[in-house]
ROLUMBA-501127 format. One record per residue (C-alpha): residue number from 1; x, y, z negated. Coordinates in pm, whole numbers, plus 50000, padded with zeros to 5 digits. Layout:
ROLUMBA-501127
<pt seq="NUM" east="X" north="Y" up="Z"/>
...
END
This chain:
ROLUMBA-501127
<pt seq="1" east="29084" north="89545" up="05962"/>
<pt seq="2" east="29111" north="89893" up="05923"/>
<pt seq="3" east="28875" north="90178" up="06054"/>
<pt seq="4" east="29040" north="90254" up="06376"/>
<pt seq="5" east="29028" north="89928" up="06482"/>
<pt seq="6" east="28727" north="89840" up="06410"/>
<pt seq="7" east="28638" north="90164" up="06664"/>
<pt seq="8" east="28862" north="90041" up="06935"/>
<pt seq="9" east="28632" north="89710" up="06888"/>
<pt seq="10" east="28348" north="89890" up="06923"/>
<pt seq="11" east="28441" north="90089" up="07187"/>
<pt seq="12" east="28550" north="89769" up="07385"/>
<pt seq="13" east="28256" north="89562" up="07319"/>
<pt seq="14" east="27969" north="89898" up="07455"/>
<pt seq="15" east="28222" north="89907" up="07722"/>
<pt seq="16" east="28177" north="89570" up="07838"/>
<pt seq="17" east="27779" north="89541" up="07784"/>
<pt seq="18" east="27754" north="89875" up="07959"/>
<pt seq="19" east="27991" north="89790" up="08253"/>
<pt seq="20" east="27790" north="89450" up="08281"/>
<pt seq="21" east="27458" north="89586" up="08272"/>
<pt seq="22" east="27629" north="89838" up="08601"/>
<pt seq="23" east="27786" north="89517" up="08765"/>
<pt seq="24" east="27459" north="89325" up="08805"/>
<pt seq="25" east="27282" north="89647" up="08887"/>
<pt seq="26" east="27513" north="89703" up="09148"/>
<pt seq="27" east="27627" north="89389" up="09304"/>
<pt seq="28" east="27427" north="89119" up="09438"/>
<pt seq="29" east="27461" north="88791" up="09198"/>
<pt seq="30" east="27721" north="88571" up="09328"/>
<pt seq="31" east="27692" north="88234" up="09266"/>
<pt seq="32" east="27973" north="88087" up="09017"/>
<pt seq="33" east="28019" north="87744" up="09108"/>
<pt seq="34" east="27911" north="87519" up="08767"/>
<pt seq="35" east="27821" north="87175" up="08631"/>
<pt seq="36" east="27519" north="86980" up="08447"/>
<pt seq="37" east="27540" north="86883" up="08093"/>
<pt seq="38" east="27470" north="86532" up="08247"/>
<pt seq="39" east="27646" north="86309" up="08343"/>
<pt seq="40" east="27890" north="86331" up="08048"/>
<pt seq="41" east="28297" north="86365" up="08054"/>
<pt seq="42" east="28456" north="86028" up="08063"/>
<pt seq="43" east="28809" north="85929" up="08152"/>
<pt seq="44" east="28723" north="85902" up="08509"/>
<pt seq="45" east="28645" north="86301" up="08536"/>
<pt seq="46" east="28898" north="86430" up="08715"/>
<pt seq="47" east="29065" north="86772" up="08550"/>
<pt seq="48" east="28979" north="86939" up="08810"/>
<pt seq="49" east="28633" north="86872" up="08745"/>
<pt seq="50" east="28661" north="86949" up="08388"/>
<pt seq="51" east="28751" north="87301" up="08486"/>
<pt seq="52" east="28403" north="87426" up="08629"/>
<pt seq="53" east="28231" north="87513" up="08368"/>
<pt seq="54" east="27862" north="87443" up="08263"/>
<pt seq="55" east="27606" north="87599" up="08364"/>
<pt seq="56" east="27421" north="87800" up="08096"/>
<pt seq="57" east="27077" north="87685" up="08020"/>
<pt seq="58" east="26713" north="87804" up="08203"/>
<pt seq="59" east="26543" north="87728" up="07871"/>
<pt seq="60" east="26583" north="87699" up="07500"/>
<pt seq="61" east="26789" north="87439" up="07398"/>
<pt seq="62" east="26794" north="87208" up="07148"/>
<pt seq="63" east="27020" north="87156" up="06832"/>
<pt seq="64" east="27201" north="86933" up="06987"/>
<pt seq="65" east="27211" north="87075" up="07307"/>
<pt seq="66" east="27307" north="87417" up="07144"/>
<pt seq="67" east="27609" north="87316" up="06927"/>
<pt seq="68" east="27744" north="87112" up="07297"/>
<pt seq="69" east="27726" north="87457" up="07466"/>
<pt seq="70" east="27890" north="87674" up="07185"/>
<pt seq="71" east="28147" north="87390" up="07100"/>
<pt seq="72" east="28270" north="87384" up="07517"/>
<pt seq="73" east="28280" north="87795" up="07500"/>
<pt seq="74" east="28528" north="87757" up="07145"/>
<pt seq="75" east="28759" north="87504" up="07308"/>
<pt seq="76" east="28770" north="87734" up="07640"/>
<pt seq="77" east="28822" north="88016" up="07441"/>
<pt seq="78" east="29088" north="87849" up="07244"/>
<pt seq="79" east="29276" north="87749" up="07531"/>
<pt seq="80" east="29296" north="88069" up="07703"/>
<pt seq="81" east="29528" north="88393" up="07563"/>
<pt seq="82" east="29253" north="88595" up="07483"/>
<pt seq="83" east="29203" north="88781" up="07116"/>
<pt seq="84" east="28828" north="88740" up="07100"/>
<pt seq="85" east="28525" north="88572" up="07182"/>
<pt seq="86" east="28256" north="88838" up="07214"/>
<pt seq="87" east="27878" north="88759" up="07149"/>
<pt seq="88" east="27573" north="88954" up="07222"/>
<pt seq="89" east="27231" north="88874" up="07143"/>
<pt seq="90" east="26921" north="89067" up="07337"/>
<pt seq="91" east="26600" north="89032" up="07222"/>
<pt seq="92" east="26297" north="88935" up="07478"/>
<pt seq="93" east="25952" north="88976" up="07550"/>
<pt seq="94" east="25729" north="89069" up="07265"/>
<pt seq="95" east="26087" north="89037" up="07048"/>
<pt seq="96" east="26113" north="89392" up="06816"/>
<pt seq="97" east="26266" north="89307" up="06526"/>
<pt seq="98" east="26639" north="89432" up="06529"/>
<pt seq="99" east="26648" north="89191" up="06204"/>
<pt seq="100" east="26573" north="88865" up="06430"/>
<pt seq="101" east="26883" north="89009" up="06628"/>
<pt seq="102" east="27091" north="89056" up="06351"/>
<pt seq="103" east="26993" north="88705" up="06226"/>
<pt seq="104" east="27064" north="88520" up="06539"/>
<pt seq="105" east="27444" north="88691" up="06545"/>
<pt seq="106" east="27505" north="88584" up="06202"/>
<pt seq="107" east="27383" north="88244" up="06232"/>
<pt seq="108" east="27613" north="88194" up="06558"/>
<pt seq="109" east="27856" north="88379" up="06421"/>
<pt seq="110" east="27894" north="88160" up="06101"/>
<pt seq="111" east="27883" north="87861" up="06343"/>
<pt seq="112" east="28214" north="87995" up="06550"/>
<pt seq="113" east="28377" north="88027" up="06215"/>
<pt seq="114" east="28277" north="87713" up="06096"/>
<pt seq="115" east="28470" north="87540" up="06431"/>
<pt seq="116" east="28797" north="87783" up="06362"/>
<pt seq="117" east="28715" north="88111" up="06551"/>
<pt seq="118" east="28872" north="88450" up="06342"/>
<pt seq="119" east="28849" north="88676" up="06600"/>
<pt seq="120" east="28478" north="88688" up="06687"/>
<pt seq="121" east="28325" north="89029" up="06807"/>
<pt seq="122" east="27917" north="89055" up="06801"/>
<pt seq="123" east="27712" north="89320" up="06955"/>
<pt seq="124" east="27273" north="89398" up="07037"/>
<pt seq="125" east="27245" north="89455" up="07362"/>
<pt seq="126" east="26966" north="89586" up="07556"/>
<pt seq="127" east="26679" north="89400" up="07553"/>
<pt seq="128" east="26587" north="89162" up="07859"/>
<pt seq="129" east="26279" north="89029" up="08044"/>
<pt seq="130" east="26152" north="88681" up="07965"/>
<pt seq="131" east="26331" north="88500" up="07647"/>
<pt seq="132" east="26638" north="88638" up="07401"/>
<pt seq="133" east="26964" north="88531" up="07452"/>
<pt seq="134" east="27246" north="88518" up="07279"/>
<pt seq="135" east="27515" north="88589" up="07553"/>
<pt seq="136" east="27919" north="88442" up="07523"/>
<pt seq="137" east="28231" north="88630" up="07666"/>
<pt seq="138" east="28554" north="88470" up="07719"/>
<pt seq="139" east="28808" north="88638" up="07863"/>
<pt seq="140" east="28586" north="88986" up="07911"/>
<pt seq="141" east="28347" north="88796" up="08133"/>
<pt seq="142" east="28059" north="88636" up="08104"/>
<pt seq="143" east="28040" north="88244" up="08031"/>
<pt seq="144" east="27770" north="88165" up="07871"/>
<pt seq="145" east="27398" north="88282" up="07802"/>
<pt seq="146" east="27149" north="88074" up="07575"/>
<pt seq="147" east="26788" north="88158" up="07574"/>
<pt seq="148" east="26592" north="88107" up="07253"/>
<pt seq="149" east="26206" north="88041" up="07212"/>
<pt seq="150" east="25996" north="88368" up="07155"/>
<pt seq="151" east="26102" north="88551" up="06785"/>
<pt seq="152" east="26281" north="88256" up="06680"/>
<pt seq="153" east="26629" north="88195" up="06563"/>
<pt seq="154" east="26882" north="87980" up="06725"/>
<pt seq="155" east="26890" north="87677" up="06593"/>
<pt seq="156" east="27254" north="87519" up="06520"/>
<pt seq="157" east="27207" north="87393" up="06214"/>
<pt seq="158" east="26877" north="87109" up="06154"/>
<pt seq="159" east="27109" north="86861" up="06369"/>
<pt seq="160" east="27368" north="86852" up="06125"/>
<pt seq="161" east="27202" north="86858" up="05817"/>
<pt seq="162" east="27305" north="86560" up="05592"/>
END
């Protein structure tokens, strides 16, 4: 990739945290209609139930739980047209360590690219009240936010250990 667009990357991706952060400061939340985790797809779920997405998490997941959540964002991403899955991570309460930022990004990032993504773009963002997150876009809009446990990384990786 050259330089200039790796700048028109950039430029997109504090574009779209910036615009977000406006959005929600702006506009009262409206409520996305979304699923549980539980029950689980079988061949009785209809497609059009397939189609609302999950909802993202109140707490820290688990491995498990984790790896479910980033595997349903790749296969959405994958099925829509878009170039790039964009993921921010924010640090929380009590979180100052840019490197604990930088850590979670790479760690998810390596993940995506583990399951096929190329085209991954990953940001900071500001930081937030209450736990970090790591924060998926799909399609320029939010669809997923994880929280992780106070200066801890996300963990993807202890559940698949061999």
């Amino acid at each position: 990739m050259n330089l200039k667009n790796t700048l028109g990357l950039t430029a997109i991706v504090i574009w779209i945290v910036f615009a977000n952060t406006n959005l929600h400061a702006q506009q009262p939340t409206v409520d996305v209609p979304c699923r549980n985790i539980a029950p689980e797809d079988n061949s009785a779920t209809s497609a059009e139930e397939r189609a609302i997405p999950y909802c993202s998490p109140k707490e820290p997941v688990t491995c498990e739980e984790g790896n479910f959540y980033i595997d349903n964002t790749v296969g959405r991403k994958q099925t829509s047209r878009d170039m790039y899955l964009i993921v921010i991570a924010r640090l929380g309460n009590r979180e100052t360590s840019r490197q604990l930022n930088i850590s979670r990004l790479k760690l998810v990032s390596n993940y995506l690219k583990m399951r096929g993504l190329k085209n991954i773009v990953t940001a900071e963002g500001e930081r937030k009240k209450g736990y970090g997150q790591i924060e998926f876009y799909v399609k320029g809009k939010l669809f997923l936010t994880i929280p992780i446990l106070q200066k801890k990384n996300i963990d993807l990786i202890s559940c698949n250990a061999p």
